[in-house]
C-alpha positions in Angstrom: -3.2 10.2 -26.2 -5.8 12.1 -24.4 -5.7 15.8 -24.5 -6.3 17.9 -22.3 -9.0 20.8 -21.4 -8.0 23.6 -23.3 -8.6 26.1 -20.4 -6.0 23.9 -17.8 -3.5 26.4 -16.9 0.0 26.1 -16.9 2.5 25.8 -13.5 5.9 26.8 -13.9 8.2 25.0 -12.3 12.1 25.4 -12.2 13.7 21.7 -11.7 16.9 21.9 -10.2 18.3 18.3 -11.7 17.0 15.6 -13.8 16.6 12.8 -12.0 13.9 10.9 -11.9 12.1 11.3 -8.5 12.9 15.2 -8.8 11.2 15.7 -12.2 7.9 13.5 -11.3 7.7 15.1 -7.8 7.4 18.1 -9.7 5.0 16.9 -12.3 2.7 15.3 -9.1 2.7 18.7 -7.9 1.6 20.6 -10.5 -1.0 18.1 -12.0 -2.2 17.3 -8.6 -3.7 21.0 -8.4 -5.2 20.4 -11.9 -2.4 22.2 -13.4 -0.2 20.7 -16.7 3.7 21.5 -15.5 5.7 23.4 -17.4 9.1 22.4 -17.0 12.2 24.8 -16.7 15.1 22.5 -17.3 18.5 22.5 -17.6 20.0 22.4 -21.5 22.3 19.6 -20.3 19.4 17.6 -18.5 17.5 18.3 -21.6 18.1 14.6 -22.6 17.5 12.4 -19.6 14.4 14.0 -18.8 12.9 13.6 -22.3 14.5 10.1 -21.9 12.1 9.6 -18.2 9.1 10.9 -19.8 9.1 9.3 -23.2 7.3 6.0 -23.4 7.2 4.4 -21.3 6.1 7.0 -19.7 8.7 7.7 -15.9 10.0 3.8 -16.4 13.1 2.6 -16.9 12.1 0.2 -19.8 9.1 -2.1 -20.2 9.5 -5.4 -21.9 7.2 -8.4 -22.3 4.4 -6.2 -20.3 6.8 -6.5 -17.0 8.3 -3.1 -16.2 11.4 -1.6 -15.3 12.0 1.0 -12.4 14.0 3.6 -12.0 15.7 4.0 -8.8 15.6 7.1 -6.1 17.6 8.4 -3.1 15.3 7.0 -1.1 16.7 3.9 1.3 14.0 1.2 2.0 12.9 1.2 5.5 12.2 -2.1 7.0 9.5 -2.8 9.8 11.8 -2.5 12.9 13.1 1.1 11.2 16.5 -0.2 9.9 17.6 0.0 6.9 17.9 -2.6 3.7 21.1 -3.5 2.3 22.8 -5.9 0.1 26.5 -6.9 0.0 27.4 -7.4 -3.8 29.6 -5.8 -6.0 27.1 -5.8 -8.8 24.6 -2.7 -9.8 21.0 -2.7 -7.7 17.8 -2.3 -9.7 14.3 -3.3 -9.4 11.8 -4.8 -12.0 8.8 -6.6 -12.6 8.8 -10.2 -13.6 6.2 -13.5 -13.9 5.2 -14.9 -10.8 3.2 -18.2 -10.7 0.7 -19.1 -13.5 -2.4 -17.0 -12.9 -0.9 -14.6 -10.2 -0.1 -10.8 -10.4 3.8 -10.5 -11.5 6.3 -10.3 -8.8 8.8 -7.7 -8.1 12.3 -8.6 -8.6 15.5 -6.8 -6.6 17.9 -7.6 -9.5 21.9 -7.2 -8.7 23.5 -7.4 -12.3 21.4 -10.1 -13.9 20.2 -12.1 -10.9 17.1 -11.9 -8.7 18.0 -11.8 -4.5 14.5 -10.8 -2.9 11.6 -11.4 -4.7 8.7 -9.6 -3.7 4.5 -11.1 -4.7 3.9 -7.5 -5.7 4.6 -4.1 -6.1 2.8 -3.4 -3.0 4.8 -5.3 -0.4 7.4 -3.0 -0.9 5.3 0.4 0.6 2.9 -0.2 3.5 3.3 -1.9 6.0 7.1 -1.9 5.9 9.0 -5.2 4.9 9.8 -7.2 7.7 13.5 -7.3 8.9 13.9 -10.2 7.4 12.8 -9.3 4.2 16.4 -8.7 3.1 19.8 -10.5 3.2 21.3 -7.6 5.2 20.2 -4.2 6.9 21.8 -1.6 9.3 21.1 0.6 11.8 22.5 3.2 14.0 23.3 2.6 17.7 24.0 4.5 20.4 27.3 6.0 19.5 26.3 7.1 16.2 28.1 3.8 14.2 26.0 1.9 11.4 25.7 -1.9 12.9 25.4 -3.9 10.1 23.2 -7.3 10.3 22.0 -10.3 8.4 18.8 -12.3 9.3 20.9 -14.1 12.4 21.7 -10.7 14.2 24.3 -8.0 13.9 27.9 -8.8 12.3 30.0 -5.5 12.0 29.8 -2.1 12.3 31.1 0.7 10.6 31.4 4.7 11.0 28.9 5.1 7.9 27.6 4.6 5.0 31.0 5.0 3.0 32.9 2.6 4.8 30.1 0.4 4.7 30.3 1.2 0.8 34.2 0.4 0.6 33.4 -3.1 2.4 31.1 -4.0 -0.8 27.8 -3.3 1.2 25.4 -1.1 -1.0 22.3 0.4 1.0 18.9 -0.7 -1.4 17.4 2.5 -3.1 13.5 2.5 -3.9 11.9 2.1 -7.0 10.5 4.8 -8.6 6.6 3.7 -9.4 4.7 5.5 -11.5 1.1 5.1 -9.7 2.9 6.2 -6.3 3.5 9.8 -6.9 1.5 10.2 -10.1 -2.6 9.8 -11.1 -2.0 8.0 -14.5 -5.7 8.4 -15.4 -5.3 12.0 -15.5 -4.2 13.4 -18.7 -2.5 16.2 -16.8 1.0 14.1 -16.2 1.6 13.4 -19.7 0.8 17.0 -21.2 3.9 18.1 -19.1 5.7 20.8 -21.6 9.4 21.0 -21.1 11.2 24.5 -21.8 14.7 24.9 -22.4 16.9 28.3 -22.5 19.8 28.5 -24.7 21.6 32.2 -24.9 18.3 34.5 -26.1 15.8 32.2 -27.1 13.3 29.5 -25.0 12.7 26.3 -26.5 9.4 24.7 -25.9 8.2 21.1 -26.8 5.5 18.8 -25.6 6.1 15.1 -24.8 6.0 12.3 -27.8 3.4 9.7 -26.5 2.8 6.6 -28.0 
C-alpha cells in the first residue's frame, strides 16, 4: 500500500452510524481537503465499518474481478424525475458482471439470484438519468400528494406512500454505492483512514489492513 506524506494532518470526524454512504462521505471529506480522516466510531459499529473498509476496499465483495456494491438510501431518479422500483419479494442489490466478449462488464440489478435490468456500464446509471423505461416499474407523486405507481405502459395504482407501496410487494431501487463516485482511489489519503474507538477510559486506535 502506498503511504502517505508524513506531514498530512489528521481530520477528526465523529460518524454518527456505520453505513456505508455515511462512513465514505466522511472519508471524501476529509481526504478531499488533503486530510487522512480519523474516524470516531461507535464500539458497536466498530465491526461493519472495519468490515466496509477492509479489502476490498467500500465494496461489498469482489469476485472473478466483477464487483459487488453496497447499497445507500439514495432512490434512483429516472429522466422524467420519477422514481425506480421493482415489484418482488426478493432482496435488491447491484453488481458487476461480463458483458459481451471484448466489452466493459455490465452492471447487473440482481433480486435474490437473478438479473432484471442490466445496465452496459456503471456509468449509465449517474448522468444523464435512466430513461423511464429503464426499469420494470417507477412512481411518482401527483397532485394530491399519493405515489402513482407505473410500469413501461403507463400508470397502474396508486398508493398513500412508500409503506403501502412496500406492503403491496413494491420495493423502491436504492443506489449502489461506487467507490470512484465519492472517493479519488489514486489518492493514498482514503485508505490511510484511522478508526478510533472509546470504551469506558481508554481510546482505541488502529489503521486499516490493506491488501
Amino acid at each position: 500500500m502506498e503511504m502517505i506524506e508524513p506531514d498530512a494532518p489528521l481530520e477528526v470526524i465523529p460518524v454518527a452510524n456505520s453505513r456505508p454512504l455515511t462512513v465514505i462521505s466522511a472519508i471524501a471529506n476529509a481526504a478531499g481537503g488533503g486530510r487522512v480522516p480519523l474516524l470516531v466510531v461507535d464500539k458497536h459499529d466498530r465491526s461493519a465499518i472495519d468490515a466496509l473498509l477492509s479489502e476490498p476496499f467500500a465494496l461489498a465483495d469482489r469476485r472473478d474481478g466483477f464487483r459487488r456494491f453496497h447499497t445507500v438510501e439514495h432512490r434512483i431518479q429516472l429522466a422524467d424525475d420519477s422514481f425506480a422500483c421493482i415489484t418482488t419479494d426478493e432482496h435488491l442489490w447491484w453488481t458487476e458482471a461480463s458483458g459481451r466478449q471484448g466489452e466493459s462488464s455490465q452492471l447487473h440489478l440482481m433480486a435474490g439470484d437473478k438479473p432484471v435490468v442490466v445496465f452496459d456500464a456503471v456509468e449509465d446509471l449517474a448522468c444523464p438519468a435512466p430513461s423511464q423505461t429503464a426499469f420494470p416499474n417507477r412512481y411518482a407523486r401527483d397532485e394530491d400528494g399519493r405515489f402513482v405507481l407505473y410500469n413501461r405502459a403507463g400508470a397502474i395504482g396508486r398508493y398513500s406512500g412508500v409503506s403501502a407501496m412496500r406492503s403491496d410487494g413494491i420495493k423502491p431501487v436504492p443506489a449502489p454505492l461506487v467507490p470512484e463516485d465519492h472517493l479519488d482511489l489514486q489518492s493514498p489519503l482514503p485508505r490511510a483512514t484511522l478508526l478510533a474507538t472509546a470504551d469506558e477510559e481508554t481510546v482505541q486506535y488502529t489503521t486499516l489492513t490493506q491488501s
